[in-house]
C-alpha positions in Angstrom: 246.6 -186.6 -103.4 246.4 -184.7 -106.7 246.9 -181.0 -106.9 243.8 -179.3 -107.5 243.3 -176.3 -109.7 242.8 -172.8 -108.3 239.3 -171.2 -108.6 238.7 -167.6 -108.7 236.8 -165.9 -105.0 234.1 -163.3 -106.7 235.8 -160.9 -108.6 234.5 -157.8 -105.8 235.1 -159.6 -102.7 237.9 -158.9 -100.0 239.1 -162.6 -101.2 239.5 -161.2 -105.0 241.2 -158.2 -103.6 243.7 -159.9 -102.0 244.2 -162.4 -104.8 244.2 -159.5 -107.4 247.1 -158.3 -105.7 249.0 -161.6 -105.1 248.5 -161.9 -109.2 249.5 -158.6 -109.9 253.1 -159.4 -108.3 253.5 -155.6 -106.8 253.6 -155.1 -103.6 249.9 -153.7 -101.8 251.0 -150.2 -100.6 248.5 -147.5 -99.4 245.0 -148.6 -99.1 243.7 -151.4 -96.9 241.6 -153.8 -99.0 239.8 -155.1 -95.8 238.4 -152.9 -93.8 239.1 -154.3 -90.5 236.3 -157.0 -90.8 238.6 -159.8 -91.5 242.1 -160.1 -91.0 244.6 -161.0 -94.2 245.7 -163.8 -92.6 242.4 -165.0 -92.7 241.6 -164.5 -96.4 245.5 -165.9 -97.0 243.8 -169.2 -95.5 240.9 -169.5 -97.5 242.3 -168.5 -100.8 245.0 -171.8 -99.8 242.4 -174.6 -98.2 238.8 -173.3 -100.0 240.2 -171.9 -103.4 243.7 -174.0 -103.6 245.6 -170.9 -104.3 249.9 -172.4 -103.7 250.1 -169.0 -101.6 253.7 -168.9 -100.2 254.8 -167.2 -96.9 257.4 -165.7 -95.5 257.9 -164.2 -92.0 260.4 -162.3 -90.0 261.5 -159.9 -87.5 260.2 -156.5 -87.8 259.5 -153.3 -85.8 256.5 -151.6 -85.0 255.7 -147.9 -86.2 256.1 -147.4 -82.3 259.4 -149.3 -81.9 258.4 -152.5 -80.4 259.7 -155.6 -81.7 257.3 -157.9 -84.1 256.7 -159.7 -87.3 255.8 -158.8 -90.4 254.6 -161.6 -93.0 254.8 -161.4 -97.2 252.7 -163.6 -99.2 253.3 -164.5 -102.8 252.4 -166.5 -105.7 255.2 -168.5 -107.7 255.8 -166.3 -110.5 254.9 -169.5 -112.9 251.9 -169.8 -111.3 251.3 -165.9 -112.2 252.3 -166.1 -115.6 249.7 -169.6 -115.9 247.2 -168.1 -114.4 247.0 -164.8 -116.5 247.7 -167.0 -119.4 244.2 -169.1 -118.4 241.8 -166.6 -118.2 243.1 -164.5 -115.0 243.1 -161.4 -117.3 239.8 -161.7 -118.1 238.9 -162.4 -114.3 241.0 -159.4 -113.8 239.5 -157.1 -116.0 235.9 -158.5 -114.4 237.2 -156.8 -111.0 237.6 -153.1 -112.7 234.1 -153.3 -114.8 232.2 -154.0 -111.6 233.9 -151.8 -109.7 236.7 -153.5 -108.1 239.8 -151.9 -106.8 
């Protein structure tokens, strides 16, 4: 089955924040993009299976803030895939997100 190309979520969604970030190859620090309506994992999902994103993940053993054991997750794009997709018109996507007021 071929690849298929990755499409852009709308530029102001909780999908676009996520994949802003996952462009931007810096880690998300501070501010929660979601809102507790919808879990990361969840937007991860679609961005792979609806918008064909090659989202990679990596888990592993963690702690909690209050000591319990747990794990934490990291996703990422290939950094080719990055410097493609920024190359095709993810700049200009980009930029969409901070005219119409995206984070």
């Amino acid at each position: 089955m071929p690849k298929k190309t990755p499409v852009f979520p709308g530029p102001n969604t909780a999908r676009g924040a996520v994949l802003a970030v996952l462009l931007s190859n810096e880690d998300q620090a501070g501010r929660e993009p979601l809102r507790g309506r919808i879990t990361l994992a969840a937007i991860v999902r679609a961005l792979k299976r609806k918008y064909h994103w090659p989202i990679e993940t990596e888990s592993f053993p963690s702690n909690s803030a209050d000591g319990r054991a747990t794990w934490a997750t990291v996703y990422s794009l290939p950094a080719d895939v990055i410097t493609r997709t920024l190359d095709a018109g993810g700049r200009d996507w980009l930029n969409s997100r901070k005219a119409g007021g995206g984070s």
